[in-house]
Structure formats: structure tokens, C-alpha cells
DORODO-70456 format. One record per residue (C-alpha): residue number from 1; residue in one letter; chain; x, y negated, z negated. Coordinates in steps of 0.05 Angstrom, whole numbers. Layout:
DORODO-70456
ATOM:NUM:A:A:X:Y:Z
...
This chain:
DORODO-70456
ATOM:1:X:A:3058:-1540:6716
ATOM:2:X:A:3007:-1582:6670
ATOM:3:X:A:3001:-1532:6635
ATOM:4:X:A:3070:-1517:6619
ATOM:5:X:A:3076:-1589:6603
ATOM:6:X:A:3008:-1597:6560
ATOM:7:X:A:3040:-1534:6517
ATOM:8:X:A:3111:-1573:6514
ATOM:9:X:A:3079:-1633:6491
ATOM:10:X:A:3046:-1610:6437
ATOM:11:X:A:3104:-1598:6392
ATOM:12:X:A:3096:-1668:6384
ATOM:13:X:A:3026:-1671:6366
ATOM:14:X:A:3040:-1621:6310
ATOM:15:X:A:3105:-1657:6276
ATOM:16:X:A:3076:-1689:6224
ATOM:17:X:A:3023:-1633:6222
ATOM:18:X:A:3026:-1631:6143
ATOM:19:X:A:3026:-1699:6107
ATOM:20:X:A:3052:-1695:6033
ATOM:21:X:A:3058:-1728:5973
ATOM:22:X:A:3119:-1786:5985
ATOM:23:X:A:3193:-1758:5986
ATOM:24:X:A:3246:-1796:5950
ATOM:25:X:A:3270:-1835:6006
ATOM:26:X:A:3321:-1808:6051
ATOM:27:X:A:3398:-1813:6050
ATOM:28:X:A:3414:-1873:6040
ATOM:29:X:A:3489:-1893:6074
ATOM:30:X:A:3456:-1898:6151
ATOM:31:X:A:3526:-1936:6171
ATOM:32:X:A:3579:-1895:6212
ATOM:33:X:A:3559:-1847:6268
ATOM:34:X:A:3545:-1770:6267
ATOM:35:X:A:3562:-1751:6346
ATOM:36:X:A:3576:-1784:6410
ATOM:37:X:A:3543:-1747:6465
ATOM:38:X:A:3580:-1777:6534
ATOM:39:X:A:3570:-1850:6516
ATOM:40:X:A:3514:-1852:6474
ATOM:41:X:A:3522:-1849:6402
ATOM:42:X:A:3481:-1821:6348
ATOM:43:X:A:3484:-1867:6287
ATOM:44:X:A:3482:-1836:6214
ATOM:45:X:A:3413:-1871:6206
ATOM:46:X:A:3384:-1834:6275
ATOM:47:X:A:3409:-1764:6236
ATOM:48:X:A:3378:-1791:6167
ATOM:49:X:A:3319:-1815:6190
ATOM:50:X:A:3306:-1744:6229
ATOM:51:X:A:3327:-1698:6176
ATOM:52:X:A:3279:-1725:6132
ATOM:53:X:A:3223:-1729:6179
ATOM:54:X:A:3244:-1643:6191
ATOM:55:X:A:3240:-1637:6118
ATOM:56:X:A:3166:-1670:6113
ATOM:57:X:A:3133:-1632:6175
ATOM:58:X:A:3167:-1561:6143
ATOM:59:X:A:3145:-1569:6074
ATOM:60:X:A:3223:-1568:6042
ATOM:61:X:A:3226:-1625:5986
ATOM:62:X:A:3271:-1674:6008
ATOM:63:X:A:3328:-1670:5958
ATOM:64:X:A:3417:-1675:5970
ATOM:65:X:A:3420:-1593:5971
ATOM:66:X:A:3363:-1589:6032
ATOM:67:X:A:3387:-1643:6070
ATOM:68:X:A:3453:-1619:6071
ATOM:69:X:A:3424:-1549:6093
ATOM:70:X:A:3389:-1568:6151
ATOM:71:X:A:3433:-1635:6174
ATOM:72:X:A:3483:-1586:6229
ATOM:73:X:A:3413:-1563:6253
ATOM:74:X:A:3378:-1623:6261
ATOM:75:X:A:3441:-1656:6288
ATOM:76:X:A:3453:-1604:6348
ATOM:77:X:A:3368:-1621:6364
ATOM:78:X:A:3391:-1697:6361
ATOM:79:X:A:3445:-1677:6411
ATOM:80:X:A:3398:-1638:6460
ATOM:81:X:A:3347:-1686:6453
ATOM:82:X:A:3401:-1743:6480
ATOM:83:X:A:3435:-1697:6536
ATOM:84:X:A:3356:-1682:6563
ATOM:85:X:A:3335:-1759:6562
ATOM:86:X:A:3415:-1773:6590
ATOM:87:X:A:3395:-1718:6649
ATOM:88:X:A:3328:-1744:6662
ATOM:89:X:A:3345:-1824:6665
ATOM:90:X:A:3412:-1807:6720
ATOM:91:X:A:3355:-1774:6763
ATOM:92:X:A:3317:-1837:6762
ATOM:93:X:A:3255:-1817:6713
ATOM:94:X:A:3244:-1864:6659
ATOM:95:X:A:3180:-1865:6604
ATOM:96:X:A:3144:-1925:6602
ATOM:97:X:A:3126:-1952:6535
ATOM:98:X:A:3059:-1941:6550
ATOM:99:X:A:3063:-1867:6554
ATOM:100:X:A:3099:-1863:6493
ATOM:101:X:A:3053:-1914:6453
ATOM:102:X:A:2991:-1861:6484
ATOM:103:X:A:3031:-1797:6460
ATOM:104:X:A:3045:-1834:6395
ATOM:105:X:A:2977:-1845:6383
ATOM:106:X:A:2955:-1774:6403
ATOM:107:X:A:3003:-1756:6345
ATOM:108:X:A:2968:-1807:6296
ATOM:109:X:A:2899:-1783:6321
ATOM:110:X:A:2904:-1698:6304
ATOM:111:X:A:2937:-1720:6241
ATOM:112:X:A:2875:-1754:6228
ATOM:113:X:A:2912:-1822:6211
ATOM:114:X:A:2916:-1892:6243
ATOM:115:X:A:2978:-1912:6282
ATOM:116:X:A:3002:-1966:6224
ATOM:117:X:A:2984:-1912:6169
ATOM:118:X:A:3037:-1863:6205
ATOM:119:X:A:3090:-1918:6211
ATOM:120:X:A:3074:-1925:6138
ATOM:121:X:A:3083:-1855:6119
ATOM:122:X:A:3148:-1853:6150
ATOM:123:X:A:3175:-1913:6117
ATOM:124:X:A:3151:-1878:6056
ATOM:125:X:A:3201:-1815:6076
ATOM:126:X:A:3262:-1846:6099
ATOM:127:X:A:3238:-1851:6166
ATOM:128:X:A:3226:-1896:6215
ATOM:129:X:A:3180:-1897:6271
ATOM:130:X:A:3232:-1912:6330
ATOM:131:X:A:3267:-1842:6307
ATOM:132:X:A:3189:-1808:6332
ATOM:133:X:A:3193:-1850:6387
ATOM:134:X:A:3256:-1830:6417
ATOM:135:X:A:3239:-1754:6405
ATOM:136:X:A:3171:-1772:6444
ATOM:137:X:A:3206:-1805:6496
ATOM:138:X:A:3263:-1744:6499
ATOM:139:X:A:3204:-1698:6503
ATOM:140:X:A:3163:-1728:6559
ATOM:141:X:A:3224:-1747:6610
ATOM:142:X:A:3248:-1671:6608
ATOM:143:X:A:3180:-1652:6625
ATOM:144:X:A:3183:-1686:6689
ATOM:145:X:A:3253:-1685:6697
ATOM:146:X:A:3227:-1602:6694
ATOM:147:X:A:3165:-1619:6741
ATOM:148:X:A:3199:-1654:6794
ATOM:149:X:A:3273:-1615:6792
ATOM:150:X:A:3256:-1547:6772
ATOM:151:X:A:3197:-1521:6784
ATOM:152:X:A:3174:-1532:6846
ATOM:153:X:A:3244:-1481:6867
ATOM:154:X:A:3196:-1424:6833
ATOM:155:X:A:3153:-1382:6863
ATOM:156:X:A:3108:-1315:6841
ATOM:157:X:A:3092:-1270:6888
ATOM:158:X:A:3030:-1236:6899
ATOM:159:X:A:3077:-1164:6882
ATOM:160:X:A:3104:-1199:6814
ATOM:161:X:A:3028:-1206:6799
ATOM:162:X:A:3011:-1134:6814
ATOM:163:X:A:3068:-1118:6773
ATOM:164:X:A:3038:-1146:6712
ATOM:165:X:A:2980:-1127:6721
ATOM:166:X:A:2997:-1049:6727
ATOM:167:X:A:3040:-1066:6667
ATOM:168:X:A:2994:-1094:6623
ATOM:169:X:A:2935:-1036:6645
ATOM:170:X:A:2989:-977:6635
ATOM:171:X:A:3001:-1012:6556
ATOM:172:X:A:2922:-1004:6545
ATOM:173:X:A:2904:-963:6482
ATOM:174:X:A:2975:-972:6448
ATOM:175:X:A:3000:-1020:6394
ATOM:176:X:A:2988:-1089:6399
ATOM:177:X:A:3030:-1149:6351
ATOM:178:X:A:3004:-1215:6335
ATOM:179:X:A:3071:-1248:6327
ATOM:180:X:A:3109:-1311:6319
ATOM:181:X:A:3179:-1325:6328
ATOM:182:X:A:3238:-1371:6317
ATOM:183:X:A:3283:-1368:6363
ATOM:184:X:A:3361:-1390:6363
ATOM:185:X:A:3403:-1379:6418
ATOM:186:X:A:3471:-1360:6427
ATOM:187:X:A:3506:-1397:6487
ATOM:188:X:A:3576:-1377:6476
ATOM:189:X:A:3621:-1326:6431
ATOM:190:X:A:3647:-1379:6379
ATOM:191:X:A:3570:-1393:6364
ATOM:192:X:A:3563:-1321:6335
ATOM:193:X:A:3582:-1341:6263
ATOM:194:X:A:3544:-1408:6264
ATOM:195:X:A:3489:-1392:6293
ATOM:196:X:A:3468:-1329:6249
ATOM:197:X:A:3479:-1375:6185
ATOM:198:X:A:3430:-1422:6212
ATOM:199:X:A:3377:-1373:6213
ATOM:200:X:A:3392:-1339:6146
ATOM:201:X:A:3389:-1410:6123
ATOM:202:X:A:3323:-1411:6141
ATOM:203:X:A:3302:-1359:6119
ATOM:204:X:A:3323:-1385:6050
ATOM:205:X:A:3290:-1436:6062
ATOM:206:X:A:3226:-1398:6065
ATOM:207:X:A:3238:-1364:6002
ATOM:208:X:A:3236:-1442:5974
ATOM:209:X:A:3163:-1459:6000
ATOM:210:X:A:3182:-1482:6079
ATOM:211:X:A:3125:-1455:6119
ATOM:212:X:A:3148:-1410:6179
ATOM:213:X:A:3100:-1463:6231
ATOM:214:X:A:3139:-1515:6205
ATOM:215:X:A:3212:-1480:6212
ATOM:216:X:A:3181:-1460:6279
ATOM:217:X:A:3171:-1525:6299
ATOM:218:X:A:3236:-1557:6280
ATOM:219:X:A:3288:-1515:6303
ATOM:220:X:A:3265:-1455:6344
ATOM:221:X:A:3290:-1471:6404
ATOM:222:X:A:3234:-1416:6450
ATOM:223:X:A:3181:-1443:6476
ATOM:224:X:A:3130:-1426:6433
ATOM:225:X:A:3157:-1475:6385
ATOM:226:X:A:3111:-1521:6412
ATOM:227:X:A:3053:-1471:6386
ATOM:228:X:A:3089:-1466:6314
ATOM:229:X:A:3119:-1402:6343
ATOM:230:X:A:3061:-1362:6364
ATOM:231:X:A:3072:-1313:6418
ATOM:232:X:A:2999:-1292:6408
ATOM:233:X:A:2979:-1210:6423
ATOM:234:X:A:3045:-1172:6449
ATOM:235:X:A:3053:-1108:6474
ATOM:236:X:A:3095:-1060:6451
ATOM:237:X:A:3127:-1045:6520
ATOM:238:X:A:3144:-1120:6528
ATOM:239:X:A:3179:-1137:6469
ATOM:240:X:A:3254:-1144:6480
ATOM:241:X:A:3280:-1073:6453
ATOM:242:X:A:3317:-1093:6394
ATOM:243:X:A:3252:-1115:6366
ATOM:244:X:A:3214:-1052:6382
ATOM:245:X:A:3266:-1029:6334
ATOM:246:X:A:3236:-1071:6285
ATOM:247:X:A:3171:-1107:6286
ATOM:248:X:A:3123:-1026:6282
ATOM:249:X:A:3166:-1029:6216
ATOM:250:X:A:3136:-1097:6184
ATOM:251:X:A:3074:-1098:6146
ATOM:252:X:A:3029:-1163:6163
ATOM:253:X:A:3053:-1222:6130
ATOM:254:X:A:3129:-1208:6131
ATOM:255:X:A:3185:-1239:6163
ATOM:256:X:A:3246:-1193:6190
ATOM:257:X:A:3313:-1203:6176
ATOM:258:X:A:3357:-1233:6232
ATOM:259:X:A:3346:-1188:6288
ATOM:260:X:A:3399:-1204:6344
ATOM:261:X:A:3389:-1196:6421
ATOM:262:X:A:3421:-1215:6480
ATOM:263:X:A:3401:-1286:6478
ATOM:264:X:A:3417:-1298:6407
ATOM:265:X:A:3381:-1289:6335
ATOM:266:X:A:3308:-1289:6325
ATOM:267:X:A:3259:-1288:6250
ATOM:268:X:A:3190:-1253:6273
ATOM:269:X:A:3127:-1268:6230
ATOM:270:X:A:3080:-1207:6241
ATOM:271:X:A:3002:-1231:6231
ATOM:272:X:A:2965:-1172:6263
ATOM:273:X:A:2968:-1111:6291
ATOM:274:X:A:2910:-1076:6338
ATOM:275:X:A:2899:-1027:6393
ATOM:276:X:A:2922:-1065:6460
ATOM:277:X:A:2852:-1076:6501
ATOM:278:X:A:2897:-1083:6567
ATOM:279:X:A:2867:-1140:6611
ATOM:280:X:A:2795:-1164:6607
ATOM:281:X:A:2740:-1120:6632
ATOM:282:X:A:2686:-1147:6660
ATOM:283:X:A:2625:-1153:6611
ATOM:284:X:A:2563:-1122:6606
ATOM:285:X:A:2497:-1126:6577
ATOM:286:X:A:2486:-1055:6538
ATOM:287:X:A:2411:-1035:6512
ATOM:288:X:A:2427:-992:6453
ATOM:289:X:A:2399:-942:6411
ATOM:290:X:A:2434:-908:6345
ATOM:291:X:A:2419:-852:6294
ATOM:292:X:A:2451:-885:6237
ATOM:293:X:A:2461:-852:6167
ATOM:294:X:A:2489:-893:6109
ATOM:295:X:A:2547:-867:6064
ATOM:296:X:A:2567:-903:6002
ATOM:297:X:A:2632:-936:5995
ATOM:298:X:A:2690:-896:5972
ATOM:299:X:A:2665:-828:5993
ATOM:300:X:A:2728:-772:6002
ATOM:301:X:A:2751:-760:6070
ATOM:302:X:A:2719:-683:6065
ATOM:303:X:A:2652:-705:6058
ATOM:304:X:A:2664:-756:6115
ATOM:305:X:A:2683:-694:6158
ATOM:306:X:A:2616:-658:6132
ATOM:307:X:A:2571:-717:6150
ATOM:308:X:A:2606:-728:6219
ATOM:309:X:A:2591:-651:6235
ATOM:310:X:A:2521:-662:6216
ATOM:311:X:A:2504:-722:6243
ATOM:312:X:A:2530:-683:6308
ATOM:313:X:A:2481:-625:6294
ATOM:314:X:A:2431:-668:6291
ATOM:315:X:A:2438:-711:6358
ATOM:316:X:A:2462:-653:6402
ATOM:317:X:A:2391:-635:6429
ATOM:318:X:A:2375:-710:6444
ATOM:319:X:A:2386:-730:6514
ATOM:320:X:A:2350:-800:6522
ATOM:321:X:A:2336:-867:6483
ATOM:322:X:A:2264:-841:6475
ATOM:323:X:A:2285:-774:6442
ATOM:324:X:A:2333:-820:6402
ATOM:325:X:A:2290:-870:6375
ATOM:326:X:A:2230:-814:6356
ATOM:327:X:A:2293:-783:6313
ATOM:328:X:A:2305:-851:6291
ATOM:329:X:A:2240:-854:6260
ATOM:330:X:A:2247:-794:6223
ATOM:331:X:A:2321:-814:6195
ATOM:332:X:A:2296:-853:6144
ATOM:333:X:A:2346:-905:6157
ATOM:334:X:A:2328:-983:6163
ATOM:335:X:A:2391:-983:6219
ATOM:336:X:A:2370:-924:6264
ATOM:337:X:A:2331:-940:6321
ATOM:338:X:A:2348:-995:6382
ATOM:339:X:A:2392:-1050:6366
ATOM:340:X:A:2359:-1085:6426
ATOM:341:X:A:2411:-1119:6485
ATOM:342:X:A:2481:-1131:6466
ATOM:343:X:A:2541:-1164:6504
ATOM:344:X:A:2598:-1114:6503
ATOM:345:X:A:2649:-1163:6494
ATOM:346:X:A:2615:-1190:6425
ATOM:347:X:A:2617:-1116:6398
ATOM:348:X:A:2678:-1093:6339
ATOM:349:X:A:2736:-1053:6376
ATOM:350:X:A:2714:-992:6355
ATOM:351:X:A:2654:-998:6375
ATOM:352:X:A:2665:-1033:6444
ATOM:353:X:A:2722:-983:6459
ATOM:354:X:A:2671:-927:6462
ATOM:355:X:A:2614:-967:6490
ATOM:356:X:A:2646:-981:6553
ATOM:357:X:A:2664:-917:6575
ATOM:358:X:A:2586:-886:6556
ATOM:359:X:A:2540:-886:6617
ATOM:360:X:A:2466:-888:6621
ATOM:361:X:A:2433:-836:6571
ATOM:362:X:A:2503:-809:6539
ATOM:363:X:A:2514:-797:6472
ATOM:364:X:A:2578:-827:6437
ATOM:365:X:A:2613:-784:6379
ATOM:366:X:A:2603:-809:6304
ATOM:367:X:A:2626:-879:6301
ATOM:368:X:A:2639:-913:6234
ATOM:369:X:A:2600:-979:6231
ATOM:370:X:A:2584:-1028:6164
ATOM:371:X:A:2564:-985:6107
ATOM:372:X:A:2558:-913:6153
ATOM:373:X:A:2569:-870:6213
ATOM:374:X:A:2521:-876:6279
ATOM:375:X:A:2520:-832:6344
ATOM:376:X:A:2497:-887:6401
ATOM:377:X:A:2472:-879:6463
ATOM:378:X:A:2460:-927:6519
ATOM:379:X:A:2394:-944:6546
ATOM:380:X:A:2410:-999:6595
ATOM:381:X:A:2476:-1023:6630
ATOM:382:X:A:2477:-1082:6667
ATOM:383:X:A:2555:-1095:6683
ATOM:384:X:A:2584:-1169:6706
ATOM:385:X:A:2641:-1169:6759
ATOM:386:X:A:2697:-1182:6727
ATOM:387:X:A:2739:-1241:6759
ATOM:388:X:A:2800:-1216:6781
ATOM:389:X:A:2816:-1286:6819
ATOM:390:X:A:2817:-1323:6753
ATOM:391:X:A:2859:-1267:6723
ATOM:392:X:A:2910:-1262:6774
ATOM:393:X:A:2916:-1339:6767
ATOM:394:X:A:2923:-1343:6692
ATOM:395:X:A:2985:-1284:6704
ATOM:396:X:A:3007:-1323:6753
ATOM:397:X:A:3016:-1386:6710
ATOM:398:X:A:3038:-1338:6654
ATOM:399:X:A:3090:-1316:6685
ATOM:400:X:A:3110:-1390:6720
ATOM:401:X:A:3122:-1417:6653
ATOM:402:X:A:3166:-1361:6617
ATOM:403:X:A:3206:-1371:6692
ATOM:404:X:A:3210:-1438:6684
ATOM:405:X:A:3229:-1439:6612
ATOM:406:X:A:3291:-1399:6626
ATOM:407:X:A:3311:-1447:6680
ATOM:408:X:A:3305:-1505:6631
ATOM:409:X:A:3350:-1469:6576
ATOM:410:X:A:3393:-1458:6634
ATOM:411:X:A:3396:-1530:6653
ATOM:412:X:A:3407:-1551:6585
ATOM:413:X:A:3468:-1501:6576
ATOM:414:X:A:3499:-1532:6635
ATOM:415:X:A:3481:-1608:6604
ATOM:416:X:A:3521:-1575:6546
ATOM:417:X:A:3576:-1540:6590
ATOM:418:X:A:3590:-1611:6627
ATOM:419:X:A:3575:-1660:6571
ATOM:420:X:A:3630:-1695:6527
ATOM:421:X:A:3607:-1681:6453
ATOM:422:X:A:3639:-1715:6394
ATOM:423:X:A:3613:-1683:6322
ATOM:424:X:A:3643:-1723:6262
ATOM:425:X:A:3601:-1695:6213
């Protein structure tokens, strides 16, 4: 559970992630109020001071046209943010100042700032530091509230683990996605319209210099908002199928278009894509020897072909490091010869993919390393037991957290459900 609320916290730590030059200051008319959530009201100046701290951390210049883009979106956060600390407070958990004061100052400390300077930069915005505070305190009461309500009713089996794990192993060797998302749900019917606006509004708002972290950050509403959207490396298997539809279609760097699931509309960032490794094999110390020839930059894919044939001519005869590193001598290349002890895991994929499956005194086929083609052989294995404990344990967590997370959004949809809610935007 610390972790899942050391990952939830740090949404906060990364708010003001991006300090820029001075906006004009924000909105000025704070009188009058935005919403009433059940008896609580949110003021004009609570929505002013929050859109403009939004526009700061996402890199959008804070001018009439933006703030009126983002204000329905920033209000509806406003409104979760008071239904969580509303649900929190009637089960008797309260923040003490203290806590917020030491979350405050985490946030001052990664942005490399003192305290006073940050209550200076938001007075510079618009903002004002009670507006932080109250998001701080929001964020930290429905972590507990989480903690001491919700997750302790969740449990993962040793089967769910297996599971995984078989899942994971059976993905091995496929198509792999360094992604990040933003996420906006969907909760009832009459959201449809609204909702997908919203995120082709942001994705406008891209087009005009607003960082995808930032956007992330603001108003995805998964959890890896709190990591600027990350999801990290995916699988192709576990994406949700409409985006399997999608995402082997992007070219790194892009954003899709609005791609709608079940839960509701979703922008994916694609970073990287790679061969998925599967879990983490245990490591090994490899004593290597290579017959390397060089080939220049450029060269056509025939005479690739004709050096990987003779390269193979060459090495077929040679059946131990000693045979290997007497032909290395003759090569006449500075790279041929033993590369001396090597941990697998610090090899290139390529490389390591083929590495790990060679035993004692096998040849591998032509592999393409910096500036030519090698066939390698291993002279020495010495293999490290993997730790399949500490595996199973960081599934186990993984899978805690996404179980958790959907109990939360479930909670809050409830909050919503149950809640009187008074817009008069």
C-alpha cells in the first residue's frame, strides 16, 4: 500500500514541475462561486487561482482563450478533489498541517526552490498558495481514506500471480510499447459528448506548445497521472483491444487521435518500441570470445548477406574458445579475440537475446555489433539464481495497485452518484 500511496503522491511533487517566465496574472473577478458540492462551495477565486496554476505546470500561456478552454476541466478536478476530502473527513481522517507543510515542502524541494520563493511564484501567476494546499491536503486524506477503507478488502492470490506470470513469459519475444496515456473517463451516457471534446481540446492544446507530462498531470484522471502518464514497457497482449488497434500504427513521438474504450477516451504518447524480454532472467557472468569483421557504414543489404555467409564459412570448423581466438589472431581485426567476463544483463538486446540461450563452447550465428558482424562463442557461464520471491512480490504489488485503483474510481463514482452538485458556470 506505500507504494501505491508514494506513486499517488507524487503528482504533487511534479505540479509545478516546469517554472516559467511570469504569466499575466490570472482572472481577475474571484467574487461569486463556480459549484456547490453538498455544502461546500467552490468560490470563483478557488477555480481562478487553479486554472492558472494548470496552465503554468502544462506549459499553455495563460491568456482569456486558454483559460476558458480548460476552466469545465479544471472545475470537475475542483469538484472531485472536494467530494474525496468531503468522504475522507465523514470517516474521521483529517491531515494535519504538519503533513501538508512536509508535502509542501517536498514540492518546493524537487523544484529546486525555497518554500517562500514558491509562494512567490504563485502570487506571480494568479495563484495562491492555500489553492496547493488544499489540493495537497485532498490528495493525502484519499490516500488513507484508500489505505484504511479499501484496500485492506483486496487480496491476490498465489493463482492470480501464476497467472501473470505465465502471461507475461507467453508475451516474450513479441512487441513491446513504451507508452503514456491520458486518460478520461466516461461515467454515464450524457458524458459522451462532453467528455470527447475535453480530450480533443487537449489535444489542441498540444498543437499550441502544452507538453503531453503536463496535460497528463492535470487532467488524466488514470493513475499514472501521478508519473506524467507513463505506463512504462507494455505488452501487446495487455493493452485494452481498441488500442491494439492503434498504438503498432504510431511511429515514436506521436500522439493518437481519441481512441475510445469501455471506460471512456484515452490520447497515447508512443516513446519506444522493442522486443518484449518477458520477466527478468537471472544473470550471468559470460567469458566471451568473437571473430569479428568490420564493414563500413552504408554497405547494401547483398553484400551484408555475402559477408554473413562467409563469416559462417569461416567459423564452422571451430569448436572451442582456443580454436576461436588462434582464428582471431589471424582475422586481422583489433575486435576479434576475448572480450574478457561480461554480465549478461549489461549486454545490447541483440546481443543478450542470443547470449543467453548459447551454452558452453557454442557458436552463435552472425550478429551485427558497432561498426560489423561477429560470430561469438561462450567460454565461461557462471549463471545467478534468479529471485523469483522478489518477482512474485513486485507482481503481487503490481497487480494490488491497478485493483485498488479501480476500487477508488469506483468509490469516487459513487461520491458522484450520491453527491448534490451545483455548476453555475
Amino acid at each position: 500500500m506505500m507504494h501505491h500511496v508514494a506513486t499517488t503522491l507524487s503528482i504533487l511533487a511534479l505540479v509545478l514541475s516546469i517554472f516559467v517566465q511570469p504569466h499575466p496574472t490570472a482572472a481577475q473577478g474571484g467574487l461569486g462561486i463556480a459549484a456547490v458540492v453538498n455544502d461546500d462551495a467552490i468560490s470563483m477565486l478557488d477555480l481562478n487561482a487553479r486554472i492558472a496554476l494548470v496552465l503554468d505546470s502544462s506549459n499553455l500561456a495563460n491568456t482569456p482563450e486558454n483559460r476558458g478552454r480548460i476552466a469545465r476541466q479544471v472545475l470537475k478536478g475542483l469538484i472531485d478533489e472536494r467530494l474525496k476530502l468531503q468522504e475522507a473527513r465523514s470517516s474521521g481522517i483529517t491531515m494535519a498541517d504538519k503533513d501538508i507543510n512536509l508535502a509542501l515542502a517536498d514540492i518546493a524541494k524537487k523544484n529546486k526552490i525555497s518554500v517562500d520563493k514558491l509562494k512567490a511564484h504563485l502570487e506571480t501567476i494568479g495563484a495562491h498558495i492555500s489553492s496547493l494546499k488544499i489540493q495537497i491536503e485532498s490528495q493525502l486524506a484519499w490516500n488513507r481514506y484508500i489505505g484504511r477503507k479499501l484496500a485492506k478488502r483486496i487480496q491476490i492470490g498465489d493463482e492470480e500471480i501464476n497467472d501473470e506470470i505465465n502471461r507475461i513469459q507467453s508475451n516474450a519475444g513479441k512487441p513491446e510499447y513504451l507508452l503514456a496515456e491520458i486518460f478520461v473517463p466516461v461515467e454515464t451516457p450524457s458524458q459522451e459528448s462532453e467528455v470527447r471534446n475535453i480530450v480533443l481540446r487537449l489535444l489542441e492544446q498540444m498543437k499550441q506548445g502544452a507538453t503531453f507530462s503536463g496535460l497528463a498531470r492535470n487532467f488524466s484522471q488514470a493513475p499514472s497521472a501521478a508519473l506524467d502518464g507513463d505506463l512504462g514497457w507494455v505488452q501487446f497482449a495487455n493493452l485494452d483491444p481498441k488500442l491494439q488497434n492503434v498504438v503498432p500504427q504510431l511511429t515514436p513521438g506521436r500522439v493518437s487521435s481519441p481512441i475510445r474504450t469501455p471506460g471512456g477516451y484515452h490520447l497515447v504518447l508512443l516513446r519506444k518500441v522493442r522486443t518484449s524480454p518477458g520477466l527478468a532472467q537471472a544473470d550471468a557472468a559470460l567469458k566471451i570470445s568473437q571473430y569479428h569483421v568490420s564493414i563500413a557504414k552504408g554497405t547494401p543489404q547483398a553484400q551484408l548477406r555475402s559477408l554473413r555467409a562467409q563469416l559462417i564459412a569461416t567459423t564452422q570448423n571451430i569448436t572451442s574458445c582456443a580454436q576461436m581466438n588462434e582464428a582471431a589472431a589471424r582475422s586481422g581485426s583489433l575486435m576479434s579475440g576475448s572480450l574478457g567476463e561480461l554480465k549478461l544483463s549489461t549486454l545490447p538486446d541483440n546481443m543478450k537475446q542470443v547470449l543467453s540461450t548459447l551454452q558452453v563452447g557454442q557458436k552463435s550465428q552472425p550478429i551485427e555489433t558497432g561498426g560489423g558482424l561477429a560470430v561469438m562463442m561462450v567460454c565461461e557461464r557462471t549463471d545467478e539464481g534468479a529471485d523469483m520471491e522478489k518477482t512474485r512480490d513486485t507482481i503481487r504489488k503490481k497487480l494490488l495497485n491497478a485493483r485498488i485503483e479501480i476500487s477508488a474510481r469506483r468509490k469516487l463514482r459513487d461520491l458522484h452518484r450520491e453527491a448534490f452538485v451545483d455548476i453555475r458556470l
